[in-house]
C-alpha positions, 0 to 999 in steps of 0.5 A, a space after each residue: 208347405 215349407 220343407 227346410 233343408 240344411 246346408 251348415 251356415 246356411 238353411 234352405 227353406 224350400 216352399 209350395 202351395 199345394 193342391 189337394 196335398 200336392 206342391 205346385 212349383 217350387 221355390 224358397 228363401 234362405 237364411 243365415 246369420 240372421 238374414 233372410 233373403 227373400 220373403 217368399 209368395 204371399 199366400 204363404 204368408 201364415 207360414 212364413 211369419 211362423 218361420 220369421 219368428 222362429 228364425 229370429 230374423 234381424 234383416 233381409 234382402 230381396 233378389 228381385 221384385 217377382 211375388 215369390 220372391 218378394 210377396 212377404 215383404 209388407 209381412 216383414 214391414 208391418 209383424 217385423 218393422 223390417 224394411 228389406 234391402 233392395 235395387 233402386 230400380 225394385 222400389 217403386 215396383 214393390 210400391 205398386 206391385 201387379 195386382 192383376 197378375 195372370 191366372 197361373 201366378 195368383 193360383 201359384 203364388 197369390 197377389 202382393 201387397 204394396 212395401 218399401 225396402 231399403 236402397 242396398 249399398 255394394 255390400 251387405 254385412 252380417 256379424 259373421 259374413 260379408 257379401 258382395 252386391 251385384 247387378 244381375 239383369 236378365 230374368 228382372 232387371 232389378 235381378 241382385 246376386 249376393 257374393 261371400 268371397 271368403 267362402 265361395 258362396 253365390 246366391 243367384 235368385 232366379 238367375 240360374 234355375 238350371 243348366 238348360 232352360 226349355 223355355 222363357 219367360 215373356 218379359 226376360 231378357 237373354 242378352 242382359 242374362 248372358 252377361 250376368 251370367 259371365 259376371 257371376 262366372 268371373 267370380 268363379 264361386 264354389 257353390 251357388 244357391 238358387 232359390 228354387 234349385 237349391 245348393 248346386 255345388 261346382 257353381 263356377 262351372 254350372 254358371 259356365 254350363 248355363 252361359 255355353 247352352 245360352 250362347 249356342 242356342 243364340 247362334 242357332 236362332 240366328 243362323 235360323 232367322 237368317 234363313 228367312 224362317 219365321 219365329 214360330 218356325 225358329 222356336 220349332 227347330 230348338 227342339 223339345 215340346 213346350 206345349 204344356 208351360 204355354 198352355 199353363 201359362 197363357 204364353 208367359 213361358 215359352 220358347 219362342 220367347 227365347 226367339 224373340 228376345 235373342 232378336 229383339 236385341 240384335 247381334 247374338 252374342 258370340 259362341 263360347 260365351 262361357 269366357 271369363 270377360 
């Protein structure tokens, strides 16, 4: 299922697989002057490649290597003969993707295919834009953002998902995502386009949100472990049930990843994290 959404300049193509005429997750990719970023999961591939061609895509860029975001780049590759732009650290994880993904990835998005890229430069350049290339590690750490300046435009991938995040992915890194977030936050954008929240206007300020919530529930966590509690007893006083995302998930989201990942790197990074570094 593909429902697209039209933003001016810049069109949103927000997708699912569904069950039994129901969307399971959503995510998206988006497109403008002949640049897609992002190729979507690979069991989206017959719709995608309809899309592709009805677009007229000439490039594309890849945000990260995750398979609903990268999962047609061998469909780009082999229909297209286009070679997406991509981090140097993302090209030997599209060369050999995880073929063995867990249960709720290949049902949500299916398995990738091997595919090249192309190294991406400082900068990417359209005959109408220009956008700014910039290291945003945390939620991968091949993570880019993309940066219109002369529009206020921020394409942030999975770096901003929401402003509250009730969970954590297993392999995340919330110190490497706080400074991302302040990065994007110093350029103060006035929208940020995430890939499945779609066009957040105020995106300066919704970058700042996420970073506060971020470092506050850093202090929180070690304030706690420095109690002596355990992990699992840490994860219990944050508040709010994640009972069903690791149940789903066989673990893969949960909140007691945030703990671990907020000790696994030492000191939490200071309070009032949302200022501009």
């Amino acid at each position: 299922m593909i429902h697209p959404v039209d933003y001016g300049d810049v069109r949103y193509f927000r997708m699912a697989r569904t069950y039994w005429g129901r969307a399971f997750y959503w995510t998206g990719v988006y497109y403008l002057d002949g640049l897609l970023i992002d190729s979507g999961p690979p069991n989206l591939a017959r719709s995608i490649a309809q899309l592709i061609r009805e677009l007229g895509v000439r490039d594309a860029v890849t945000t990260h290597h995750h398979e609903d975001h990268s999962g047609n780049n061998r469909l780009l590759q082999d229909s297209f003969g286009i070679l997406p732009l991509a981090h140097a650290a993302s090209l030997p994880l599209l060369a050999r993707p995880d073929v063995t993904p867990l249960a709720y990835r290949r049902a949500i998005w299916g398995v990738p295919r091997s595919s090249e890229a192309r190294l991406v430069g400082s900068s990417i350049e359209t005959p109408r834009f220009r956008f700014e290339v910039i290291e945003t590690p945390g939620h991968a750490l091949d993570h880019i953002a993309l940066f219109e300046s002369s529009r206020g435009w921020m394409f942030t991938g999975d770096l901003y998902l929401a402003p509250r995040l009730k969970v954590l992915r297993a392999d995340e890194d919330v110190h490497a995502l706080i400074g991302s977030l302040r990065r994007l936050a110093a350029f103060d954008p006035e929208v940020i386009f995430c890939q499945h929240r779609g066009r957040v206007e105020k995106g300066g300020a919704a970058l700042r949100q996420k970073l506060d919530f971020l470092t506050e529930l850093g202090e929180r966590v070690r304030s706690l472990h420095q109690r002596g509690l355990p992990e699992a007893e840490i994860a219990k006083r944050l508040g709010g049930s994640d009972f069903f995302w690791r149940l789903g998930t066989a673990g893969d989201f949960s909140k007691q990843n945030f703990v671990r990942s907020f000790l696994r790197g030492g000191a939490v990074p200071p309070l009032h994290g949302s200022a501009i570094l």
